[in-house]
N, C-alpha and C positions, 0 to 999 in steps of 0.2 A: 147119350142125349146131352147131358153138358158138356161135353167136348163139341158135339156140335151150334150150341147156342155160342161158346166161345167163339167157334171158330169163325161165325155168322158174325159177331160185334166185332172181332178182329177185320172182317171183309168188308164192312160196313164202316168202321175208322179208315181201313186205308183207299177204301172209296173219296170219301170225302176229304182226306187232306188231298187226293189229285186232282177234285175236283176244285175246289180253294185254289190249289195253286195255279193252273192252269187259268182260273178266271181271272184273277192278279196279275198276270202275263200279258192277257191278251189286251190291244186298245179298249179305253172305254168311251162312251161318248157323255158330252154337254152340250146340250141345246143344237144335236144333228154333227159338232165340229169333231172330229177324232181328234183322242191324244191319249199320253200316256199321264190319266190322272195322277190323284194322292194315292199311298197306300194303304191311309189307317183307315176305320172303317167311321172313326170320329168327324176325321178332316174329310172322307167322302160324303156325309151328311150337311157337315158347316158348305160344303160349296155347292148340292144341292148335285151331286154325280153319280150316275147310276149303272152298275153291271148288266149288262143283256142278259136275259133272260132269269137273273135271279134277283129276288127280292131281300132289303137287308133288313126288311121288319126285326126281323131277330135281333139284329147287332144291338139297336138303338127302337125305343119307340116314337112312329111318326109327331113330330108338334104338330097342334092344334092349330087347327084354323084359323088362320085373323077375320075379327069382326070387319062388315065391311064400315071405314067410314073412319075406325079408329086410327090415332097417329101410332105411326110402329117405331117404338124407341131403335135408337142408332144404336148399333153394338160395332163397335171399334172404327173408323175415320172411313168416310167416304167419299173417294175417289172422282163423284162428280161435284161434290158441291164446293164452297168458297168459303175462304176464312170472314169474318168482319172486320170490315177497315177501319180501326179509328178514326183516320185523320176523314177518309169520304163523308163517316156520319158527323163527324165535328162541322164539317164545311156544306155539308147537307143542312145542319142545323141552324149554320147562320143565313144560309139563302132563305130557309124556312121566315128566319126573325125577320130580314130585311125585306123579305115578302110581306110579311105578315104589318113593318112598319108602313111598306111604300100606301098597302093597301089604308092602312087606318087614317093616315093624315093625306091634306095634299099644300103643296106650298105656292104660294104665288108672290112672285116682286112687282110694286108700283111704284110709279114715280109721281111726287107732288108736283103738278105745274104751274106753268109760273101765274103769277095773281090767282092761286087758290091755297088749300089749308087741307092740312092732314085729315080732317073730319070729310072734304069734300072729296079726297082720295077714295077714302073707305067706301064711301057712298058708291061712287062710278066706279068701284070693285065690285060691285051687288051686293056689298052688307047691310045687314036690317040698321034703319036710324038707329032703334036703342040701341043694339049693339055695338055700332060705331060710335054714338057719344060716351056708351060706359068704358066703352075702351080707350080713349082719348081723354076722357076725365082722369081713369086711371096714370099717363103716361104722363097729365099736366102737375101731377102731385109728385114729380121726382123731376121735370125737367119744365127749361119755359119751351112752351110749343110756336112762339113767338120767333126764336132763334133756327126752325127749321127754313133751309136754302131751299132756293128752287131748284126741283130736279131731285132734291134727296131721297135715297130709294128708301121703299117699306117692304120688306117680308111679310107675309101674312101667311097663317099656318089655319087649315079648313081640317076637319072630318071627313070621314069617308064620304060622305052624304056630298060634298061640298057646300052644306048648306049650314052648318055651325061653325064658326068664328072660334079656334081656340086660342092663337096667339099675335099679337102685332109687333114687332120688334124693327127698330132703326137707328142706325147706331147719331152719336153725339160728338163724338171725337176718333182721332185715330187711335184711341184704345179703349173705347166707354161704345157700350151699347144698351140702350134702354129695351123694356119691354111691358106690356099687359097680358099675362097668362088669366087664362080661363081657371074658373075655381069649379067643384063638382057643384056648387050651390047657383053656378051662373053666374055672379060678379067677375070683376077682372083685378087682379092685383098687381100692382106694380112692384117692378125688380129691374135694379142695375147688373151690370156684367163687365167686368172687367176681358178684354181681347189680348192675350199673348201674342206678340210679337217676335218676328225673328228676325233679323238682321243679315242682308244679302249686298255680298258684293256686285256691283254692276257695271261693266267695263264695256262702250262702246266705242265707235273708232266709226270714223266718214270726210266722205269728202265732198269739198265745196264748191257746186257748181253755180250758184247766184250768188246764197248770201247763209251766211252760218246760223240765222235762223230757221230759212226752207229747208239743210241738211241733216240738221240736228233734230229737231222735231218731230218728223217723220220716222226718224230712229226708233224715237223712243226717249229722245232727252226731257226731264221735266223742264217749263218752261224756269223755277227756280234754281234747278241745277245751273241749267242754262244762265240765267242773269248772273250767277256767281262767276262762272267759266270766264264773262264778257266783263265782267269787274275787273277781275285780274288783269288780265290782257291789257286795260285800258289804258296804263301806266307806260306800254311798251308800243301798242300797237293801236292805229287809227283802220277803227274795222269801217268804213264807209270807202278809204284811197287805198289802202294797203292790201286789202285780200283781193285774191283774182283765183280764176275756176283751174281746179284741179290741188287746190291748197286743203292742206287735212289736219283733222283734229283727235286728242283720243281723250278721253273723259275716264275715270274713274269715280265711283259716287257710292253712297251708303244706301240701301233702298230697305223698310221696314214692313215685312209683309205678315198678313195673319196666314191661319192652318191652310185655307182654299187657295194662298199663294197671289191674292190681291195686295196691289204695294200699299199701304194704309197713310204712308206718308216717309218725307226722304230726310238723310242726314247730310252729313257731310261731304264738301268735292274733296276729293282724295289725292288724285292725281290730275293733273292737265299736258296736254300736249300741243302746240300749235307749230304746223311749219307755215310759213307765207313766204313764197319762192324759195331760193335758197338758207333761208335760216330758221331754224329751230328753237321754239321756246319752250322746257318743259320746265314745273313749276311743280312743289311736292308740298305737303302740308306737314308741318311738324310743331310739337310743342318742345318749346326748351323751358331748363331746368327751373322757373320762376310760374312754368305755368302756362305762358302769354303761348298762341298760336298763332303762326304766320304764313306766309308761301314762302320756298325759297327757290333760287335756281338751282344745277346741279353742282353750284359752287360753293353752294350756304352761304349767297346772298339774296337777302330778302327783295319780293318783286315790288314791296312797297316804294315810289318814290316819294319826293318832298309833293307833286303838285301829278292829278290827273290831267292827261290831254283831253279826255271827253268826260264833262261832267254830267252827263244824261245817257240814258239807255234808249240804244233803239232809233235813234237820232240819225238825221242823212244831212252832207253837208250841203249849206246851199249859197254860202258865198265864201271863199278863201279870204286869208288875208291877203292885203296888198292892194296895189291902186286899182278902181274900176269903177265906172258910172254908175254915179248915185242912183238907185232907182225912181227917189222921189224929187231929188234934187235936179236931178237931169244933166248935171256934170262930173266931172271926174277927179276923184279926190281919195284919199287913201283909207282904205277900211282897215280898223285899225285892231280887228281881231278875227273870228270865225261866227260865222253865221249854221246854227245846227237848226234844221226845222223838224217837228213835234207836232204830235196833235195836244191842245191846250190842254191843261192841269197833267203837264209830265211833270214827274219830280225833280228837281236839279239839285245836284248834290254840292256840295262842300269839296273843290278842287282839291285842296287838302288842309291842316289842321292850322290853326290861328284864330285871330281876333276878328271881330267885325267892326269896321273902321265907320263904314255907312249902310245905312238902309232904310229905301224911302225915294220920294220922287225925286229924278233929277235928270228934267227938262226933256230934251231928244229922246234919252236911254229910258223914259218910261219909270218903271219902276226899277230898282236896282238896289245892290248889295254888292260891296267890294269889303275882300279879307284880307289882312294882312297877315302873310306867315310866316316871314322871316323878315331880317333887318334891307333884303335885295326883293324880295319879291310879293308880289300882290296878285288877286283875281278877283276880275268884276264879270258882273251877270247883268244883262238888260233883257229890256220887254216882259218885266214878269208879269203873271197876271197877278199870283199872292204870293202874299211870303208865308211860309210855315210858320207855325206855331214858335211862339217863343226869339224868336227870331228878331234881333234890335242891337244898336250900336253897343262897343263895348261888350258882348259877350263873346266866350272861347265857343269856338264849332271844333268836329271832328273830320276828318278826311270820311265821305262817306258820305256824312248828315246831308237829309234835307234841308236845302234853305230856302224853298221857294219852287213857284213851279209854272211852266210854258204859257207865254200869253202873248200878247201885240199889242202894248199898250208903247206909248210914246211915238216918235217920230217912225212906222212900221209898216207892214203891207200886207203880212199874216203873222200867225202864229212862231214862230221861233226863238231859240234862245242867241244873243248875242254876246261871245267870251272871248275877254280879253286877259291876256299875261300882262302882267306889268314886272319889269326887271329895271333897276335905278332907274325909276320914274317914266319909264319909257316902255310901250305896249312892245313886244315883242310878238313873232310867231309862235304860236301854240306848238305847231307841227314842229320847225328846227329847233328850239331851244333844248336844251339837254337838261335835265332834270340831275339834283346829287340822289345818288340812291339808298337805299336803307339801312340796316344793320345787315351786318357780317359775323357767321358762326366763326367761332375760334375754339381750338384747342380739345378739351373733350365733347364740349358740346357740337362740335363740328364732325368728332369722331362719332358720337352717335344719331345724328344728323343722317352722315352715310348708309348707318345701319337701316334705318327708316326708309332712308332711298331706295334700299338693293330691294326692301320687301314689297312697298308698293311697286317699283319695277317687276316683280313677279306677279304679284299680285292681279297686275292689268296684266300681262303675257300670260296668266293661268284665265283668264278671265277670256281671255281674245283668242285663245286655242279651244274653248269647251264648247262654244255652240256660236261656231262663225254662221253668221246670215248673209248671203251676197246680194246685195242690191247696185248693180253697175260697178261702178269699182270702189261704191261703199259699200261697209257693211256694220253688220250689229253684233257684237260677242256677250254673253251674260253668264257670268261663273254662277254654277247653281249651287254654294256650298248657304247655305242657311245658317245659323247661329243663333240663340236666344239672346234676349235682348242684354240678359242680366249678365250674360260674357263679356 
């Protein structure tokens, strides 16, 4: 009897390991796919794998049920889902904020027009009176409101609602900007602000089909770069007979812009360039070693001469010198200078530097002012309407200075300035006369003269390569390098 019970658990063991092994052999399936699973009976469980027709209750006992509804914690990395991006949620978060600002305020610009006032701005913006005069009371206790131009824009910052007033802001200068901010109590409190500036090279380049103000303008020149450009020039070149179409210019200039990249206001001309037919005038700004700034040529001589040929801006000639019928006289007798005509109260400036010999009525010439400025030469001016301030016999003027300014008073027929040269006591031509010319660099100051030349020379060719604009066979360049002011 125990030999046969042995023999029975002996038959019964070697049943079941053939049975085990055999089942371990054959394909198992998952989810319907054949393959040759895991083999342990752990890793057939973790992957959810099952043997036909036998069950492994035994090996391992079934887990329990998941609740429905609860979260089923992750046990080791899954394969379908996604890491979190830093940088997405970072840039999510600012869209959120910039959403969240656009929606809270809203901003709107006005513009004061002309014969009105900042209160009446606010007004024809839909703000309530009180809160247009508390905010304008506000702005008169840091600035005079007297002093705003016509045209000068207003910011005005609303609430979501657009129906509460929280800020008015406009600026005062090219670096002052006022304000009245809302306070949580409703009043308005006033606050200055100081505008950072930055410092932009601006390098334009055109050519002249009428006149160097129709060219230049349209560019993009400011009309004070411009007046500087046409200063220089004046000493060398009669822009009313000398320029003709297809003659070009290049400008180099300082332009000061705030953060929105608005030019707030301009510096210095840098560079100039002028051809008129075949000759070339360039002209380069430099200081030498005392300080003093001047133009020079590419010779390091200065463009300044002893006496300008045109003492007025903007001026068109209207009678040469030399013989030709009087207009009033009705005969024919020698004009003994140049006739520039103006619209009335142009400035006229100081041909160049000396004494004032006369000024005041004399006879034909109207009103007049003749200067003495060396021991061989003189300039007189007729027809004025007024003489500038300060202006009387016996005082030194400057090459430059106002002395007076465009009328048609004495023997006349409009508005124009009448100039004569005078060289040993005899009116010469404005136009032929040859002027002595200025100072001349030498030596090391001439050596770093050079150095200044080569840079602005790049400086305009870096400027004129970055963002060429074609406009016919002009065009516009503007170096976008920015700079703070305090560099």
């Amino acid at each position: 009897m125990r030999r046969l019970i042995a023999l029975r658990q002996k038959l019964y063991t070697t049943l079941l390991v053939i049975v085990l092994a055999g089942a371990l052999a054959v394909p198992v399936q998952r989810n319907g796919i054949s393959s040759l699973g895991p083999t342990t009976p752990a890793a057939m469980h973790a992957a959810n794998w099952s043997l036909p027709g036998l069950a492994l209750g035994w090996l391992e006992p079934e887990p329990p049920p998941l609740a429905v509804g609860r979260p089923v914690p992750a046990v080791g990395p899954d394969v379908g889902a996604t890491e979190p991006d830093p940088a997405a949620e970072l840039d999510a978060a600012f869209d959120n904020a910039a959403g969240s600002e656009s929606e809270a305020t809203v901003k709107r610009r006005v513009a004061i027009a002309k014969r009105s006032t900042l209160s009446q701005a606010l007004l024809q913006a839909g703000i309530d009176r009180s809160e247009a005069q508390a905010a304008v009371d506000a702005l008169a206790a840091v600035h005079d409101l007297r002093k705003l131009k016509r045209g000068q824009e207003v910011s005005l910052t609303f609430g979501a609602d657009r129906a509460q007033l929280l800020e008015v802001r406009l600026g005062t200068g090219p670096e002052k900007e006022i304000s009245a901010l809302r306070l949580p109590d409703g009043s308005f409190e006033p606050r200055r602000h100081e505008i950072e500036l930055f410092r932009r090279d601006v390098a334009i380049a055109g050519v002249i089909e009428d006149s160097l103000y129709r060219a230049a303008l349209p560019l993009g020149v400011p009309p004070v770069i411009l007046e500087a450009f046409i200063k220089l020039y004046a000493y060398d070149v009669d822009f009313q007979r000398q320029i003709q179409p297809g003659d070009r210019f290049e400008l180099l200039f300082e332009a000061y812009e705030d953060a929105s990249g608005t030019a707030q206001k301009f510096g210095e001309l840098l560079y100039a360039r002028l051809r008129v037919g075949d000759e070339e005038l360039t002209l380069y700004r430099f200081r030498d070693r005392q300080g003093n700034v001047d133009y020079y040529n590419r010779h390091g001589e200065s463009v300044r001469k002893a006496l300008l040929r045109t003492p007025l801006d903007g001026a068109r000639i209207t009678s040469n010198f030399g013989m030709r019928l009087h207009p009033i006289l009705g005969f024919s007798m020698l004009h003994k200078g140049m006739d520039f005509g103006a619209p009335p109260g142009t400035p006229v400036y100081a041909a160049g530097d000396g004494s004032i010999e006369e000024a005041g009525w004399n006879g034909a010439y109207g009103l007049y002012v003749r200067i003495k400025h060396d021991a061989r030469h003189k300039t007189a001016y007729a027809h004025l309407a007024n003489l500038a301030r300060g202006i009387r016999e016996g005082r030194r003027v400057q090459q430059g200075e106002v002395i007076g300014y465009v009328g048609s008073t004495g023997r006349s027929t409009g508005p124009h300035l009448h100039y004569e040269v005078i060289r040993d006591s005899r009116q010469v031509n404005p136009i032929s006369v040859k002027f002595p010319t200025g100072r001349k660099l030498e030596s090391a100051e001439l050596a770093q003269f050079r150095g200044q030349r080569g840079l602005l020379e790049y400086r305009m060719a870096a400027g004129a390569r970055s963002q060429l604009v074609a406009q016919g066979d002009a065009g516009t360049a503007v170096c976008a390098v920015r700079v703070p002011t305090s560099c």
